[in-house]
C-alpha positions in Angstrom: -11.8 -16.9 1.5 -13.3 -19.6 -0.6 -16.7 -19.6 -2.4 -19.1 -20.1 0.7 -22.6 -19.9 1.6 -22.6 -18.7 5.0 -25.7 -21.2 6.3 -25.5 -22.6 9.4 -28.8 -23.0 11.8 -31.3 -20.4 11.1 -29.1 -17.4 9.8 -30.9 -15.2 7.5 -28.6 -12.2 6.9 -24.6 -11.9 6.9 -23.1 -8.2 7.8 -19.6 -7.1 6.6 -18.6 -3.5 8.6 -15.3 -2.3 6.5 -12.8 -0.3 9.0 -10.2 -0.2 5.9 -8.3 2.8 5.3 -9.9 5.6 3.7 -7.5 5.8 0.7 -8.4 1.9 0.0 -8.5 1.3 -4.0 -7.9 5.2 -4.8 -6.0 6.7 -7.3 -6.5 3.7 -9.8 -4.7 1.0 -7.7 -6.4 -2.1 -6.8 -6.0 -3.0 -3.3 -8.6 -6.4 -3.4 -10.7 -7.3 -0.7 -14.1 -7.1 -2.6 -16.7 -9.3 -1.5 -18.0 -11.1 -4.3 -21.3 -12.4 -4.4 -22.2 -15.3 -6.8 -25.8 -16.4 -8.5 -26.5 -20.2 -9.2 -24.8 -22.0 -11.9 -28.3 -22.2 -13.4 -31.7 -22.0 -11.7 -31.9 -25.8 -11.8 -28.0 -26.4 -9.9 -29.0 -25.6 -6.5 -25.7 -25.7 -4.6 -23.7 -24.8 -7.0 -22.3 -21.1 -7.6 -21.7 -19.7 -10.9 -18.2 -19.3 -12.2 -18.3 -15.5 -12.2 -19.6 -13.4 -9.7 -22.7 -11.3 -10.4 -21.4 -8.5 -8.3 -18.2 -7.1 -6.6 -18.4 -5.0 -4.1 -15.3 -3.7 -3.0 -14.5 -1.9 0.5 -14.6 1.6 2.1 -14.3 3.4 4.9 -17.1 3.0 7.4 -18.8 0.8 4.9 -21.7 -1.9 6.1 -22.4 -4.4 3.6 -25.9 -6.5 4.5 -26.3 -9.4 2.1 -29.2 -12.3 2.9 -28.1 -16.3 2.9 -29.8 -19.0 1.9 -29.4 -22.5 2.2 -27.7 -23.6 -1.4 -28.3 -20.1 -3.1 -26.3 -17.3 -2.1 -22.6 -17.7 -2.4 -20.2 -15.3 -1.7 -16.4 -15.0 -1.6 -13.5 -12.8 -0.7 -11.3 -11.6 -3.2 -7.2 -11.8 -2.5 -5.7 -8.4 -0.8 -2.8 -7.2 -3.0 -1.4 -4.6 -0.8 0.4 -6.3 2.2 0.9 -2.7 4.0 -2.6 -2.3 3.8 -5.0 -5.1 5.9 -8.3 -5.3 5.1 -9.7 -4.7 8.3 -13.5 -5.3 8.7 -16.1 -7.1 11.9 -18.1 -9.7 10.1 -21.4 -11.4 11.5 -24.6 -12.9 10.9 
């Protein structure tokens, strides 16, 4: 999923509710999915994500992520799932 800000009308919040498998990212292995959440370039770029994301938050079981949007300041993407026998199953919403 590519860098995004999720805006559209009046939206205020974005939800992620992870149904992944509980073993997702154990024993060392990376399985990817993490949502990534991105600051502004610099405070004077608005529209315009950083680079590199300030945080990674990657899934789990019976997980609900709430994360607020903004018009031209909160970015987010999805990091590339590396296990194809595994989905990344989740419900997303605002």
């Amino acid at each position: 999923l590519l860098c995004q800000d999720d805006v559209i009308g009046t939206r205020k919040v974005s939800y992620i509710f992870y149904l992944v498998d509980s073993n997702w990212n154990e024993g060392g292995k990376c399985d990817g999915g993490d949502l990534r959440l991105y600051p502004l370039k610099d405070e004077h770029s608005l529209g315009t994500p950083a680079d590199v994301p300030s945080k990674s938050i990657p899934p789990k079981w019976n997980q609900l992520v709430l994360f607020g949007v903004s018009p031209g300041k909160s970015f987010h993407d999805v990091e590339e799932v590396y296990n194809e026998y595994a989905p990344r199953l989740s419900i997303s919403g605002w």
